[in-house]
N, C-alpha and C positions, 0 to 999 in steps of 0.2 A: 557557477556555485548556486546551489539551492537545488537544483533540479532532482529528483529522486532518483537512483540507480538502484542496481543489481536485485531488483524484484526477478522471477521469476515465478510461471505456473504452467499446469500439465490439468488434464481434462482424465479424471478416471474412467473406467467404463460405465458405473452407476451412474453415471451424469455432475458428480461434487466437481469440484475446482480445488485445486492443491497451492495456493502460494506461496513459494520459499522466498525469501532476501536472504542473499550473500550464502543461500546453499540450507539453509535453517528454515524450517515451517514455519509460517507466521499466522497461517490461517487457512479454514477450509470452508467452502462455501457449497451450503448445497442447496437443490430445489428451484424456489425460483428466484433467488440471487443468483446461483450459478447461471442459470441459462441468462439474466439480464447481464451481468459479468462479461460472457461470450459475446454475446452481440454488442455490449461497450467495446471490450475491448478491444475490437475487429474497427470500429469506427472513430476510434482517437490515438491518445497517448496513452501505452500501455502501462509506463513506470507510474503517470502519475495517476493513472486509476487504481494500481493496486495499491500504490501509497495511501490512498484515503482508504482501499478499503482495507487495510488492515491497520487504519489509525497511527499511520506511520510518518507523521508528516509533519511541518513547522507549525508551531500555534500561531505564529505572531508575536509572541510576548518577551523574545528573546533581549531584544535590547532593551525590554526595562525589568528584565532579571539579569541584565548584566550592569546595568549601571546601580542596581541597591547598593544601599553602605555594607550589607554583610558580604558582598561578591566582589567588591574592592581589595 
């Protein structure tokens, strides 16, 4: 649980990055974030690099917006 799934990307010919989660664009990346993008993503984990780069990811702050009085 936590781990980021169902990212997916695809490499244009003009060199951009296309990200979808769950089949949906989430963000397109071009120049020279795409080309650092490519060579991350070849050297780690793929879900949780495009989680961050598409600002798709947990803040932290979840269990003390879960425990306020108005979320009771």
């Amino acid at each position: 649980m936590g781990t980021p799934e169902g990212f997916d990307w695809h490499e244009r010919g003009d060199g951009s990055v296309v990200i979808t989660h769950h089949g949906s664009m989430a963000t397109v990346l071009r120049g020279r974030r795409a080309r650092d993008f490519v060579e991350d993503v070849e050297a780690g984990d793929d879900q949780e690099l495009m989680a961050r780069v598409t600002g798709n990811y947990r803040r932290g702050n979840e269990r003390t917006a879960k425990q306020h009085p108005r979320n009771r």
